[in-house]
C-alpha positions in Angstrom: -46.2 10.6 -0.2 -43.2 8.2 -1.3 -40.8 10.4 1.4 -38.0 7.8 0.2 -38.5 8.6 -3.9 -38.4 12.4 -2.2 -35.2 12.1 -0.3 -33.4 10.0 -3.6 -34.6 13.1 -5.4 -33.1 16.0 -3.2 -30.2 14.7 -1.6 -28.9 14.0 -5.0 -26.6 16.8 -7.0 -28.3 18.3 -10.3 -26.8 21.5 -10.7 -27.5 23.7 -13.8 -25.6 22.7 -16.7 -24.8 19.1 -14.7 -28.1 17.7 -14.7 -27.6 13.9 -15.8 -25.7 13.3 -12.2 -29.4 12.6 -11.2 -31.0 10.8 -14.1 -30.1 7.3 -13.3 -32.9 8.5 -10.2 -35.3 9.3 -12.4 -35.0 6.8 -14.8 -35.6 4.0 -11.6 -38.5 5.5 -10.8 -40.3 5.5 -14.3 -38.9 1.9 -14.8 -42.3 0.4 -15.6 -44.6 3.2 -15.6 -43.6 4.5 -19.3 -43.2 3.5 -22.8 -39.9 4.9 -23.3 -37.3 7.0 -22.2 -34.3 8.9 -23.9 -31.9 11.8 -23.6 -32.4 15.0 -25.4 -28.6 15.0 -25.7 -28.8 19.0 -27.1 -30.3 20.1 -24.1 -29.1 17.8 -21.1 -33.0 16.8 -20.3 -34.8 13.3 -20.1 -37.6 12.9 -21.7 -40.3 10.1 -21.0 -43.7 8.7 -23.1 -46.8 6.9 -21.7 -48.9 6.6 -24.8 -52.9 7.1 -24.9 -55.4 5.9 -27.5 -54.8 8.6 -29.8 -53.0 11.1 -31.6 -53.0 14.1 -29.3 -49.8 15.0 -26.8 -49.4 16.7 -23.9 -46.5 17.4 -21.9 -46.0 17.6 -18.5 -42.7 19.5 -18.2 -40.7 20.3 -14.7 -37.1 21.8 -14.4 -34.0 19.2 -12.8 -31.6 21.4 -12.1 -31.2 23.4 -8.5 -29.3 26.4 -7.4 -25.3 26.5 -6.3 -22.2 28.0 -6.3 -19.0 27.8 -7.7 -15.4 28.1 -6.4 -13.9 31.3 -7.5 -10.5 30.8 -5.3 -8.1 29.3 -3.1 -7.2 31.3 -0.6 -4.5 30.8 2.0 -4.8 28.3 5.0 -7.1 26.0 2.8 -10.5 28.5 2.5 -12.3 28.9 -0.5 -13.9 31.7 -2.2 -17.3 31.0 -3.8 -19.7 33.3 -6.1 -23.4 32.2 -6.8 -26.5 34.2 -9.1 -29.0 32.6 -7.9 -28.2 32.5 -4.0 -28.7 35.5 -1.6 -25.0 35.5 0.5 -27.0 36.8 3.8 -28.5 33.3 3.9 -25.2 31.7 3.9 -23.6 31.8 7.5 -23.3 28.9 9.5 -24.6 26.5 6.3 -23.0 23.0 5.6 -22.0 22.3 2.2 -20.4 20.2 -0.3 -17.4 20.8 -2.6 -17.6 18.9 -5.5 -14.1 18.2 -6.7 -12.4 15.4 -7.3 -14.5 14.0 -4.5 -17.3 15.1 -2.4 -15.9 17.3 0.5 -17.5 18.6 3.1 -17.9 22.2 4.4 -19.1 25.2 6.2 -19.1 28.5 5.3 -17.8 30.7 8.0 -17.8 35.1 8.8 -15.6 36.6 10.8 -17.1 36.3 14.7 -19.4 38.6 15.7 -17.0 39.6 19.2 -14.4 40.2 16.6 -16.3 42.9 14.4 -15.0 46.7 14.3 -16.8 49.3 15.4 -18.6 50.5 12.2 -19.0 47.0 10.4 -21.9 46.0 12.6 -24.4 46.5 10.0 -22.4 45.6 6.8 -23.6 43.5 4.3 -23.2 39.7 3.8 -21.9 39.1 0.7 -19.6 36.9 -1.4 -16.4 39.1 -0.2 -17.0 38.4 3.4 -18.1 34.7 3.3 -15.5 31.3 2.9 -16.0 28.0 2.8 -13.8 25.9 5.1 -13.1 22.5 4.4 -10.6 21.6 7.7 -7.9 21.3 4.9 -5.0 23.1 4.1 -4.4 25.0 0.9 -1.7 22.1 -0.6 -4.7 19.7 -0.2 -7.3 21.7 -1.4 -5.1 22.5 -4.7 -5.3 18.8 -5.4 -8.7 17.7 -5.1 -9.9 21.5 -5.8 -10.0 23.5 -9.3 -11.9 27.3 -9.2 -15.1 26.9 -11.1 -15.5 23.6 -9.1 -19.8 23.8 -8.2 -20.6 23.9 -4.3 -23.8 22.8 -3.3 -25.9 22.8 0.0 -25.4 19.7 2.2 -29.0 17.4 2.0 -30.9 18.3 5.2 -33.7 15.8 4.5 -36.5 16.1 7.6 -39.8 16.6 9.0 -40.9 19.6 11.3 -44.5 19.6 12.3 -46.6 18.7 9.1 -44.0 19.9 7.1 -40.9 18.6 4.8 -37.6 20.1 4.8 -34.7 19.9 2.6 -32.6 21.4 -0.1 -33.7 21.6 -3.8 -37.7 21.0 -3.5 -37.3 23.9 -6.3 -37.7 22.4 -8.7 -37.2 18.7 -6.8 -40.9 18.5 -5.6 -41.7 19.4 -9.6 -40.0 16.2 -10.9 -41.8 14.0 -7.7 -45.3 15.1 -9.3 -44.4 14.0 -12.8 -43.2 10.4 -11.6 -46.1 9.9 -9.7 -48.5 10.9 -12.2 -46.6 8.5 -14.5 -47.2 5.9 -11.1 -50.9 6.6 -10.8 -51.6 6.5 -14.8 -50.0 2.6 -15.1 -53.6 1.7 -15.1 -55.6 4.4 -16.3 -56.9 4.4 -19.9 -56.6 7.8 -21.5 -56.7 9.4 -25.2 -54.0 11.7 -24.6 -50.3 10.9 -25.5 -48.5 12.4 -22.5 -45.1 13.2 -22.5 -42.9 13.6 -19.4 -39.7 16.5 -19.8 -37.4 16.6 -16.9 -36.1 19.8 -18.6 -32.4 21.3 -17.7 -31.2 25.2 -17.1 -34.5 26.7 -15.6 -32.5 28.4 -13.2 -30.7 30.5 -15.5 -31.6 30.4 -19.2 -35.0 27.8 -19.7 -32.9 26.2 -22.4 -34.3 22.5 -21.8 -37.2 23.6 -22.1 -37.4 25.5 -25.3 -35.1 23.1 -27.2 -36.7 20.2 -25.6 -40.5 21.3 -26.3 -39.6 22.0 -29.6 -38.7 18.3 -30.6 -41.7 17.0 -29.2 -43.9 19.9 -30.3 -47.1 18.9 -28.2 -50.5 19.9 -28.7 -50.5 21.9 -25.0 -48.1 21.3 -21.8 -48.9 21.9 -18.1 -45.5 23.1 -16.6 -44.7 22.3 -12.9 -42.8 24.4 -10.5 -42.8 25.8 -7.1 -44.1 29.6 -5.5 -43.6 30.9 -3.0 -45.5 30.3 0.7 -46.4 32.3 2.9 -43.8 32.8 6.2 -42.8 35.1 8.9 -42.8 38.5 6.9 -44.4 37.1 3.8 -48.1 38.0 3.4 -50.3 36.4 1.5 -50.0 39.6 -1.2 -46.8 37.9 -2.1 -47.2 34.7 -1.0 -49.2 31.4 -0.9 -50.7 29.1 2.0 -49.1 26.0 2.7 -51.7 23.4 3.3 -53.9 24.5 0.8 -53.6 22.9 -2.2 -51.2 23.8 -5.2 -51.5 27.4 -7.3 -52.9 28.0 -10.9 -51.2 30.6 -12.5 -53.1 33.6 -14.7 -51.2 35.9 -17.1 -50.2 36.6 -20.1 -47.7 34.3 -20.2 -49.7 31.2 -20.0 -53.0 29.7 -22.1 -56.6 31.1 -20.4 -58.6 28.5 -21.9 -56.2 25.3 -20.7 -55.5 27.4 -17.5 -59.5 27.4 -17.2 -59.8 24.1 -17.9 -57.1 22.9 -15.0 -59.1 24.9 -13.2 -62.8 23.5 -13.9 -61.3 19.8 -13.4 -60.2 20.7 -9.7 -63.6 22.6 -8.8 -65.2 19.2 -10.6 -63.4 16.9 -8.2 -63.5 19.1 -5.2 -59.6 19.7 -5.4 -58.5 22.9 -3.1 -56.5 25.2 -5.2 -55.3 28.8 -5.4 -55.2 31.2 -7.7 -51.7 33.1 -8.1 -51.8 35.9 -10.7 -49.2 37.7 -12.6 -47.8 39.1 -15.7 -44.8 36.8 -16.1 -44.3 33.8 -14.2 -40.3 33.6 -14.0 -40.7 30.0 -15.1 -40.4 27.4 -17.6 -43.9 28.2 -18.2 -43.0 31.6 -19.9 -39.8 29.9 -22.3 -42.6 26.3 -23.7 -45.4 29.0 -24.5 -43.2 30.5 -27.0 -42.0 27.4 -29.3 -42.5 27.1 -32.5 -46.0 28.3 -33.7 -46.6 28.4 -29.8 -48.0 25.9 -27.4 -51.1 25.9 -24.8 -49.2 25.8 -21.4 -50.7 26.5 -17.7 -48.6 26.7 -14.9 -49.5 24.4 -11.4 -47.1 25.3 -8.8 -46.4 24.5 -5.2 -45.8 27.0 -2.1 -42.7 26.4 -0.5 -41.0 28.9 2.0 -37.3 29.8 2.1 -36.8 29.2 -1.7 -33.0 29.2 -2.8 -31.9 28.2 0.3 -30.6 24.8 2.3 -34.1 24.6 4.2 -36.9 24.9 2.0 -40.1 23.9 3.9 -43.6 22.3 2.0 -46.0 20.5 3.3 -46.6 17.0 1.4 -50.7 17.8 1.1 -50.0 19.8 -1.4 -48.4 17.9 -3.3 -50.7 14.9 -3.3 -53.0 17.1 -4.2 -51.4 17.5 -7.5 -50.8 14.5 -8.5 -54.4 14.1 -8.1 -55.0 17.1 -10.6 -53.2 15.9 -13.3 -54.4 12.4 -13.1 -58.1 13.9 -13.5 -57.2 16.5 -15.9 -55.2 14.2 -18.1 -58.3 12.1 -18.2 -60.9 14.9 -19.2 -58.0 16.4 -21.7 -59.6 17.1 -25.1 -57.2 19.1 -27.3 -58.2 21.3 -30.0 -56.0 19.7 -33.1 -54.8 16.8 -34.1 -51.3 16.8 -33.8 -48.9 13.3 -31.5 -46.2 14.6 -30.2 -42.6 13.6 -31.8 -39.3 13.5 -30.3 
């Protein structure tokens, strides 16, 4: 695993709605691997081409944009008020972060302590009313480099414990690793396929890269990559998946049975571990691409990582070799049903 492409990728700031902040990344990391590379400027994604020997197109497709919060005060003595959707408040105590204002700044976000609570608040909830961020600056300087609505984002936390990695945005950061290496390992492979690369924007709240972006490129079928979750303390493997074992294939409706069974045949082919996650809806990107336009083929390969949505989310890198390797064979064997390149 390229552990420096991996750190670029998730110490870096892509928030929804802000994702070009990490393009320039991306773009360095294709540089040489691709036939071109361009902007959907309508739905904030990057879109990359290797081209095959033929007139077929499939698209590899994996969200950029990763949780955070906004500032939604000032408050006296130079704390700040945030708000997040997609961030569970009880996680928050004791976390670094960074205010993004008119420069970086750096933070923690504080409670009240424990020797100080009241009889009868022992047991109340963590939520956004009873957390703060404080910056070690008063209010006057916060009001100047500070404006409400400003995002706040988990301080990078890039290391290893044990076999595993540990950072902040592997959802959907380890997604966007698997399409640049498969762009790496395909430099010298000969395939039919035209594949397309979308580094789609707004997963986390609306899918909208991905439907607008999917529908200018209108590709004969798309594998969409994203992460599940693994299996921890208090997560069983009813609800969650082993680390260690090889990336998930998703079945359900959502998703394309005969592609999805394709994926599938090319791993048992090649002796690729795997597992099986099933559902109805997969809550992903996977769900928005299957719908465009007349509708495309999609299948969903995702990786286990524990303690989603939060500053420490934990993989291990076997995994995610282990895709790359997947896609490399599957784009080889890849024989779509019509005749149809994509187009941007």
């Amino acid at each position: 695993m390229d552990e420096s492409l991996l750190r670029n990728l998730t110490e870096s700031f892509a928030p929804t709605g802000n994702e070009k902040i990490i393009f320039p990344i991306i773009e360095s990391a294709l540089k040489g691997y691709v036939d071109e590379i361009k902007i959907h400027e309508r739905s904030n994604s990057l879109m990359a081409l290797k081209k095959g020997n033929g007139n077929f197109a499939l698209m590899l497709e994996a969200h950029v944009d990763e949780v955070f919060m906004v500032v939604s005060s000032i408050e006296k003595n130079g704390f700040l008020k945030v708000t997040s959707r997609s961030i569970d408040p009880k996680i928050l105590p004791g976390s670094q972060v960074i205010v993004h204002g008119k420069k970086k700044i750096k933070g923690v976000i504080g409670i009240k302590p424990y020797h100080l609570v009241k009889e009868g608040e022992e047991n109340l909830t963590y939520d956004f009313n009873r957390l703060f961020v404080d910056t070690g600056l008063s209010e006057n300087e916060l009001k100047d480099l500070v404006s409400v609505g400003d995002y706040v984002s988990f301080a990078p936390s890039f290391d290893k414990i044990g076999n595993y990695l540990v950072n902040k945005s592997f959802d959907n950061r380890l997604g966007v690793y698997v399409l640049i290496e498969t762009a790496r390992v395909l430099k010298n492979i000969k395939h039919d396929v035209n594949v397309y690369f979308l580094f789609s924007s707004q997963e986390e709240y609306t899918g909208l890269g991905a439907i607008t972006a999917t529908f200018s490129v209108f590709p004969n079928a798309s594998v969409v990559l994203d992460v599940t979750f693994g299996t921890q303390y208090k997560v069983t493997p009813f609800d969650g998946f082993e680390l260690g074992k090889g990336p998930t294939i998703f079945y359900g409706i959502s998703v394309n049975r005969e592609l999805t069974n394709k994926l599938a045949s090319v791993a048992d082919k090649y002796g690729i571990p795997y597992q099986k996650e099933v559902g109805v809806l997969s809550s992903t990107d996977a769900d928005k691409v299957g719908l465009v336009r007349s509708g495309i083929p999609t299948s969903l390969l995702s990786i286990p990582i524990r303690y989603m949505h939060t500053p420490v989310e934990m993989f291990d890198p076997f995994d995610v070799d282990k895709t790359v390797q997947l896609l490399k064979l599957f784009i080889g064997e890849f024989e779509p049903t019509e005749d149809r390149n994509g187009e941007y």
